[in-house]
C-alpha positions in Angstrom: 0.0 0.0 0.0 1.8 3.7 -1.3 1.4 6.3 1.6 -0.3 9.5 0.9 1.4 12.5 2.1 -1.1 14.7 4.7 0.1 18.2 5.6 0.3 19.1 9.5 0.5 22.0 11.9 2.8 22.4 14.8 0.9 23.8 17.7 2.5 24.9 21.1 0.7 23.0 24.2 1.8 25.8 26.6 -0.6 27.9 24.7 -3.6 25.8 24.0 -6.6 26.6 26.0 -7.4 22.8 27.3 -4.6 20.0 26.3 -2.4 21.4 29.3 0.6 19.8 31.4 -2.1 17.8 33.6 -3.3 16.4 29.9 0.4 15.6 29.0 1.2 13.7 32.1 -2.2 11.4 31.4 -1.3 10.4 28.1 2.5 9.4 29.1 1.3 8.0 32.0 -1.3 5.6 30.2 1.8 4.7 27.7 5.3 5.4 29.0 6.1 4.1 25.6 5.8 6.9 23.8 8.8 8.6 25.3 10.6 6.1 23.2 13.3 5.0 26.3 12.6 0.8 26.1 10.0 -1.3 27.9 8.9 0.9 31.0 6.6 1.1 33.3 5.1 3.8 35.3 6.1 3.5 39.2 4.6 6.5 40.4 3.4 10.4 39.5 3.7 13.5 41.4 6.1 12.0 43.9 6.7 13.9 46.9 10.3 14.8 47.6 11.7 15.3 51.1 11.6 19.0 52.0 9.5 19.6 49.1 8.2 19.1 45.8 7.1 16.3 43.6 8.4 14.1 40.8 6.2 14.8 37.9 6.8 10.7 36.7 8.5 8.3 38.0 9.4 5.0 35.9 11.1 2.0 35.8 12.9 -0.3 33.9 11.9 -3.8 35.6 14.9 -5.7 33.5 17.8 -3.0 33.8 16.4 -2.0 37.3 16.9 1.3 35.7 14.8 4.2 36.7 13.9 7.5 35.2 12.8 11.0 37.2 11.4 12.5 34.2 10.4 15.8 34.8 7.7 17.7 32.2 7.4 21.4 31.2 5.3 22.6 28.5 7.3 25.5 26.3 11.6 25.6 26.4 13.6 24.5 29.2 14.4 27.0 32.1 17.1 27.5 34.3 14.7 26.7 37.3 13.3 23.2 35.4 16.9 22.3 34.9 17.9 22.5 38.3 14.2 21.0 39.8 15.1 17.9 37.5 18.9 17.0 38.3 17.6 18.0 42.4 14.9 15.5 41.9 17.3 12.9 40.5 20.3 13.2 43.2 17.4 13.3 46.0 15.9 9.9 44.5 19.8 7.5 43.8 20.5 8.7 47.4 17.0 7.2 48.5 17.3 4.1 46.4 20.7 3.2 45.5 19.9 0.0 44.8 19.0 1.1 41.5 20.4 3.1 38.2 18.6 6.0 38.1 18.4 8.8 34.9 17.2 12.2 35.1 15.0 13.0 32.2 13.7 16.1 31.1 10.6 16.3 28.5 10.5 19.9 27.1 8.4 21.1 23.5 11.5 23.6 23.4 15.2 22.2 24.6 17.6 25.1 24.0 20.9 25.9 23.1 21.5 27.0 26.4 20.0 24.2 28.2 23.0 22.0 26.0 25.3 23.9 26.4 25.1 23.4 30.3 24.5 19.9 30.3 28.0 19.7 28.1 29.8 21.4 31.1 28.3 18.3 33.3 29.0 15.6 30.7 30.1 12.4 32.8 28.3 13.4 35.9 25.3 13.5 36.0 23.3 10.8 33.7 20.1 12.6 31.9 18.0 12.4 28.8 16.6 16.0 26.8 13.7 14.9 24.9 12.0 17.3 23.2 8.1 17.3 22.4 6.7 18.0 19.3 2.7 18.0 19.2 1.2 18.0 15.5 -2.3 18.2 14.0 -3.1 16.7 11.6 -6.5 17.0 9.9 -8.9 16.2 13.7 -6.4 14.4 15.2 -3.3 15.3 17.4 0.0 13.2 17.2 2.8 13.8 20.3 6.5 13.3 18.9 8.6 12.5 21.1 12.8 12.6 20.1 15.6 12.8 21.8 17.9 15.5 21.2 20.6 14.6 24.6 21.8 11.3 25.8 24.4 11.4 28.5 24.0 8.8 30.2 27.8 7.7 30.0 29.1 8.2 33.4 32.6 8.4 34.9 34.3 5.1 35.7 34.4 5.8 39.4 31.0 6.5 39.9 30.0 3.0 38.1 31.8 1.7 40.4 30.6 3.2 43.6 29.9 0.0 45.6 26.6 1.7 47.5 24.9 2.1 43.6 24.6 -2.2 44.6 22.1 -1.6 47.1 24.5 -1.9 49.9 26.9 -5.4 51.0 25.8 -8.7 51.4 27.0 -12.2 51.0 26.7 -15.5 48.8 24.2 -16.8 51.2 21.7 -14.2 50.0 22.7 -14.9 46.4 22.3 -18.9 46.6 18.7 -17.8 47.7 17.7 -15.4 45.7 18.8 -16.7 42.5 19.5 -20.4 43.1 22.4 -22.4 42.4 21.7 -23.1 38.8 22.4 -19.1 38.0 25.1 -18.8 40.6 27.5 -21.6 38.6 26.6 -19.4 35.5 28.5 -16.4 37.7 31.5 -18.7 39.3 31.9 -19.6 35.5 32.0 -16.3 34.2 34.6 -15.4 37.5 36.9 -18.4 36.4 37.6 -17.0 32.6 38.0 -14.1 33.9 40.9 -15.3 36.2 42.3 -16.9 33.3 42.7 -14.2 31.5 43.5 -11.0 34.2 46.7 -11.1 36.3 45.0 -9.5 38.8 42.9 -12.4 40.0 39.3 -11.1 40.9 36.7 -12.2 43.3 32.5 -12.0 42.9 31.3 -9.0 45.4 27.8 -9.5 46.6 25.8 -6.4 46.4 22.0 -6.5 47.1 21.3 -5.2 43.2 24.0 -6.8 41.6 27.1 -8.9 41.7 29.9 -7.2 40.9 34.5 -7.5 41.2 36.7 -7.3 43.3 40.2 -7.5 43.7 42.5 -7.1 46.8 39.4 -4.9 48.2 39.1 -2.7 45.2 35.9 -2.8 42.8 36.7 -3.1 39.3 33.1 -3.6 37.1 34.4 -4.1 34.1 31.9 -6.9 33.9 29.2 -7.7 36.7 26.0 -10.0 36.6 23.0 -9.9 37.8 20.9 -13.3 38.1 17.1 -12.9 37.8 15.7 -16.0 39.0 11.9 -15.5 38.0 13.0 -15.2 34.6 15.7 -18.4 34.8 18.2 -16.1 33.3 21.1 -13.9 34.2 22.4 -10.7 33.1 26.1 -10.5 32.2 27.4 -7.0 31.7 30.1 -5.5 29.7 32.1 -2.5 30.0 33.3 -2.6 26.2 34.4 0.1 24.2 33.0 -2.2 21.1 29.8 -2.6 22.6 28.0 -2.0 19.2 29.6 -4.6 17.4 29.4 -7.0 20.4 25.5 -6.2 20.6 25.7 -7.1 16.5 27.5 -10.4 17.2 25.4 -11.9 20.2 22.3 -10.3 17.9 23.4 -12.6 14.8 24.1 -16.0 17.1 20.5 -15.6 18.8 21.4 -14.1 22.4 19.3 -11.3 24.0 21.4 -8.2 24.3 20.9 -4.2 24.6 23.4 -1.4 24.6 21.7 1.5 26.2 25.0 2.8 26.4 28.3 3.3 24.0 30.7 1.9 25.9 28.2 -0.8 28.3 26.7 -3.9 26.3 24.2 -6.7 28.2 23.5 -10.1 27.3 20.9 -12.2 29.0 21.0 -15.8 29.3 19.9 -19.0 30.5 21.7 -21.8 32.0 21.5 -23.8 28.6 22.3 -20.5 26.4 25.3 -19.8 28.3 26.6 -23.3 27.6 25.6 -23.2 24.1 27.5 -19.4 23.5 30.0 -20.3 25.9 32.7 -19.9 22.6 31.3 -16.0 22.2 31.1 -15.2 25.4 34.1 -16.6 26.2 35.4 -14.2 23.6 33.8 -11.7 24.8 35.3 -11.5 28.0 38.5 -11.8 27.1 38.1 -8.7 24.8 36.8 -7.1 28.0 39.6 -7.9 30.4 42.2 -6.6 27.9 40.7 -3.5 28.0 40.5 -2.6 31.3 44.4 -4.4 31.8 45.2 -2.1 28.5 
């Protein structure tokens, strides 16, 4: 079937008598997808913040326990909206370090200015500009979301901040949580690894993830996380080559994202593991040469 061209008009919501912010915040909240940032969910809206002032959405990312304080403003971004979001989004990873968390900022005008300034903080703080375009279209009204900013790249040393685990624990809890099946997947992925470093690494138990260690110093250059429900466990990969790793796993059948340029995630099953062992095997040793390198 050809498509038929159909002309449309840009209108600005700030100015538009009824379809307001409240109006905005409905139609994200009844589909987070539309913001275009993977398979979300919506947590919460109009969280309250300690000493004042609320989250406009909260979601989450149940598979990267990744979650996003997106913050909404109808017309550009402002000085005041800029500093409301990344406040928002400090307040909420020192609540809840268990999980990543990413300020986002939804705005039908992201500035020059407002990029300028989030250059200055580039490796710092972890946000998303998306910028809101709202178009008629004969009767009907279509929302555009794109994103114009993605700095979610942060510095090596606050990856590996050992509190962003959800705090210390031990094997014990691991054996329990995920079961031993997921846990030899881990021990596994430790022993290559020690083949290959000549610093010789240890697994360290945090409640979100499991991460490593050597002679008491975190290096994440690859941590897992088991997800027992799901019978499958997330290896992770601090690779500069992360596209063409995600290209790889992509073309041998292995589930695998790359939210970020330099991070790449596979998830696997007991069985997959065994039967990619070769790749990932690979993989991992292109990984520990790069952080020996």
């Amino acid at each position: 079937m050809s498509l038929e061209y159909v002309k449309h008009e840009k209108i600005s919501l700030r100015k538009h008598p009824t379809l307001n912010e409240k109006w905005l915040h409905d139609r994200i909240a009844e589909d987070p997808s539309i913001l275009r940032l993977g398979d979300v969910r919506l947590l919460d809206r109009e969280r309250s913040i300690p000493g004042g002032g609320r989250i406009d959405l909260l979601l989450l990312d149940d598979d990267s326990n990744c979650r996003y304080e997106v913050e909404i403003q109808l017309g550009p971004t402002d000085p005041s909206h800029i500093m409301r979001c990344i406040e928002y989004w400090d307040m909420e990873r020192r609540r809840y370090p268990g999980y990543e968390h990413i300020a986002v900022i939804v705005a039908e005008d992201i500035t020059s200015r407002f990029l300028n300034l989030m250059s200055l903080l580039a490796g710092s703080i972890p946000i998303i500009a998306i910028q809101l375009d709202a178009l008629r279209v004969d009767e009907n009204l279509l929302l555009n979301f794109s994103q114009v900013l993605d700095q979610t790249e942060l510095r090596i040393d606050d990856t590996d901040d050992e509190d962003g685990g959800g705090g210390q624990t031990d094997r014990s809890y691991w054996d329990k949580k995920a079961g031993k099946e997921l846990m030899k997947v881990c021990d596994d992925v430790l022993t290559l690894i020690n083949q290959m470093t000549s610093s010789q690494q240890e697994l360290n138990y945090l409640r979100g993830y499991i991460g490593l260690r050597s002679n008491g110093v975190v290096n994440n250059f690859i941590h897992l996380a088991p997800k027992r429900t799901k019978n499958y466990t997330h290896v992770i990969f601090r690779n500069s080559n992360a596209a063409q790793w995600q290209e790889r796993f992509e073309e041998a059948g292995v589930a695998v994202s790359s939210k970020r340029k330099s991070r790449l995630r596979i998830s696997v099953n007991p069985n997959e593991y065994h039967e990619k062992h070769d790749l990932i095997c690979e993989a991992i040793e292109e990984t520990v040469k790069e952080f020996e390198g």
